[in-house]
N, C-alpha and C positions, 0 to 999 in steps of 0.2 A: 504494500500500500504506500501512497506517495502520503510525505510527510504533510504537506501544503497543497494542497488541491491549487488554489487559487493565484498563491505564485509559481504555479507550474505554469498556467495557462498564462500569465503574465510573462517569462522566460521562453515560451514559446512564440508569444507575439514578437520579444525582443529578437530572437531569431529568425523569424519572416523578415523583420526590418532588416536585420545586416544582412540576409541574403537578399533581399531585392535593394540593396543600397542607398538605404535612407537616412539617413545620420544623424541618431535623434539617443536620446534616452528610454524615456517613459512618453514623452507629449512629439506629435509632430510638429512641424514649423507651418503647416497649412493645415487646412481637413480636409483637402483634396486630396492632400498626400494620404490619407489615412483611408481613403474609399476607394472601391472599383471605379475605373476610368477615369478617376480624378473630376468629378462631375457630378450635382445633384441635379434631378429635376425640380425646376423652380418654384412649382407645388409646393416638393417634401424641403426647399429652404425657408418658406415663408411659412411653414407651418412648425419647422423647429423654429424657428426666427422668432414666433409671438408666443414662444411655451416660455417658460421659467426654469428651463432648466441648467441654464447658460452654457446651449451646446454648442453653440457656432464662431463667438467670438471672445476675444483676449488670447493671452500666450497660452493657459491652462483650460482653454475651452476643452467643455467634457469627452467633444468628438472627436478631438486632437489625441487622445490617449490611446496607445496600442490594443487597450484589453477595454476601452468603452464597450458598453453594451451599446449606446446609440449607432454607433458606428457597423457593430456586427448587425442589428437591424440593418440601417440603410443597405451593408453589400447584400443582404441577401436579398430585400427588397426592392430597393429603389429600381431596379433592373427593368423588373417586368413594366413598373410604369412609364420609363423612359423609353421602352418597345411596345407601350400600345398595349398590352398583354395581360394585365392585371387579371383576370378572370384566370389565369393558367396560373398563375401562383396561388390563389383564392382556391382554386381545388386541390392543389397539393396539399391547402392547412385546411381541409375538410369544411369551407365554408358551403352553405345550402345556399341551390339557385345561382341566377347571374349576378357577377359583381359589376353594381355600374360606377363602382369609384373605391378606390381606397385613401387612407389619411392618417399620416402620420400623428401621434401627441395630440390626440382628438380629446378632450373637456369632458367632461358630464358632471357635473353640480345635484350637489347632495340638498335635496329639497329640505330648509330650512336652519343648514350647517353651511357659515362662515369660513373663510379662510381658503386656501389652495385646491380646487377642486378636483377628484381624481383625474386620472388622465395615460389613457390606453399607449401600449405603443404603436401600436397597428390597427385599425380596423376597415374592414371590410363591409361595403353596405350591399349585399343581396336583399332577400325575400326578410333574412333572417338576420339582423348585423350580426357578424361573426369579430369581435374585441380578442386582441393580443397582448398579454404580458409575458414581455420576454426577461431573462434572466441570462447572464455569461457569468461573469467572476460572483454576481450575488449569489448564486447558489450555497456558495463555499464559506457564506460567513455567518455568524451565529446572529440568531434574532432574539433568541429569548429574554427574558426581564427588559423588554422594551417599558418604557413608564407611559401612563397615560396621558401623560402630556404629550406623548410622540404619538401616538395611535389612535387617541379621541374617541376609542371607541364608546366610554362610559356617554362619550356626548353625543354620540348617535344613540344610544339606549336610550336618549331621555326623549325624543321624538317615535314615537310608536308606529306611526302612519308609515314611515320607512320602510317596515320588515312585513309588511303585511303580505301574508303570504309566504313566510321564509320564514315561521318558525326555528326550523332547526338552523340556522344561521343565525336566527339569535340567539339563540341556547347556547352557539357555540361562542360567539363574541362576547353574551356572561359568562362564561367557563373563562374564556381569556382575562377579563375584567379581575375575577375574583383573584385571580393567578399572578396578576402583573406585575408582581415582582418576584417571584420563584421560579424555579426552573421548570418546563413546561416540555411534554414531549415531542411540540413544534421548535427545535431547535434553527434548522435551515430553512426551512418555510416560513415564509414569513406571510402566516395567516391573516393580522391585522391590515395589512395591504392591500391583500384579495377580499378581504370582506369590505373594505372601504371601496373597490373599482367596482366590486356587482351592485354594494350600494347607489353609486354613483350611474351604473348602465342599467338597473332597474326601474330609476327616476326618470330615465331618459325614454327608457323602452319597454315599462313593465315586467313582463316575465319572456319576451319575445325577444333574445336574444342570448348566443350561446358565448363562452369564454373560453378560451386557449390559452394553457400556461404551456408556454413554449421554453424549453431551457438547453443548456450547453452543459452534456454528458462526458465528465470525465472519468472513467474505472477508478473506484476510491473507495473508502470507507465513508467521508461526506458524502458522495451521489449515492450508496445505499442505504442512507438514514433518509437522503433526501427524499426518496421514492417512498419511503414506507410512508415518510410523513404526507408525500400526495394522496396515499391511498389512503391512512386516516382523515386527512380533509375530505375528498371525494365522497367514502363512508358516512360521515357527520353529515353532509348538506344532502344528502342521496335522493334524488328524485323533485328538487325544487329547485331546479338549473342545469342547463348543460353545459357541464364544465367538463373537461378536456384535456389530457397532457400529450405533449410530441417534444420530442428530443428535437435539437438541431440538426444532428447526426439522420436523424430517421426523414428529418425534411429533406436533407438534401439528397438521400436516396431516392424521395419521390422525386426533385426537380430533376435529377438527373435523367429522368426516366421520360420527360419533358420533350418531342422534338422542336427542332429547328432553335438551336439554342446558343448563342456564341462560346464558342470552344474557352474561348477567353476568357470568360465568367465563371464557366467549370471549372479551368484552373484555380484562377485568381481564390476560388475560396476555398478549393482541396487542397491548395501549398500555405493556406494561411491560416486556414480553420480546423481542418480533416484531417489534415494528416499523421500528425501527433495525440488525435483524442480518441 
């Protein structure tokens, strides 16, 4: 078992860089340099552009980092939008129906909760929105005794109208509550997140609409705590949302599987993603 999951995968982005000759650290000197083709669509810049995540500018913009998770989004994504194609990635991550758009750090506002509103990294708008929370290096790091000052969830309890319908999602966010400072056998998961995004896409869309937790599989002793704990979550909420998991690793098996696809692309992310995990 590897010592460090997470500077593993960190150590292996520094190795894509020196072998494709980028002369960086941890942060690149552009976020072109950090993406396929050196190019976003103008869509997916104005759409990280008005998020809060301060992915696009200053020296230490988030996208500028070898092991971003922003960044590992856009290569995998950005592609099919900048080809026209959206609906052919849209079925690779099992969304229902046609997709007539996707959008990056898409909002949804928790009806009657103040402050930073959740905020997907992907969705897809078919018949059915299909929402993407993706994870790379967060997998690998500990979430428990988060306090409630960080998670709020005591303060979405005290709005009822929220959960209507999601009992067992709230049962389980008082389970977290009571817990909030002990250690809890959500370690790598960070539950409070995902209950704050279906909050926040429940408000938006009722119960009509499914979630994908998308993550970056490294063989470890973290990714097999991590999966248990999926399947504990999964178990808890069972049958009041369609929620979802796919590995990175299993996505790109489906896009590979994709014709008429630039040869380019396939590499760019099997020397830089795949090949070491």
């Amino acid at each position: 078992m590897r010592r460090c999951t997470a500077d593993y995968i960190v150590n292996c982005q520094l190795r894509w860089a020196a072998e494709a000759k980028i002369p960086i650290e941890a942060y690149t000197r552009t976020v072109e340099e950090n993406i396929f083709s050196g190019e976003l669509h103008p869509d997916t810049r104005n759409e990280y552009a008005r998020g809060k995540g301060h992915e696009l500018y200053g020296p230490r913009a988030h996208m500028k980092a070898l092991y971003s998770s922003s960044a590992l989004v856009v290569n995998v994504f950005d592609y099919w939008r900048r080809q026209n194609r959206v609906q052919d990635i849209a079925k690779c991550c099992g969304a229902e129906g046609i997709a007539t758009g996707m959008e990056f750090e898409k909002t949804h506002p928790i009806k009657g909760i103040q402050g930073t509103p959740p905020h997907l990294d992907v969705e897809f708008t078919p018949a059915v929105p299909l929402a993407i929370e993706s994870k790379f290096t967060e997998t690998y790091r500990r979430t428990t005794r988060r306090p409630l000052t960080k998670t709020k969830l005591d303060v979405y309890l005290e709005h009822d109208d929220i959960w209507d319908g999601m009992p067992k999602l709230k049962n389980l966010a008082q389970d977290i509550v009571r817990h909030s400072r002990a250690r809890t056998k959500f370690e790598y998961l960070d539950v409070p997140q995902l209950i704050k995004h279906i909050l926040g896409l429940k408000c938006s869309y009722g119960r009509g609409f499914s979630l994908l937790y998308l993550w970056y599989k490294v063989d470890s002793k973290e990714a097999t705590q991590h999966e248990q704990e999926l399947a504990d979550f999964r178990n808890r909420i069972n049958s009041e949302l369609k929620f979802r998991t796919m590995t990175y690793q299993e996505l790109f098996g489906r896009i590979q599987r994709v014709p008429n696809v630039d040869s380019s692309y396939f590499k760019y992310l099997e020397q830089r993603y795949f090949s070491h995990s």
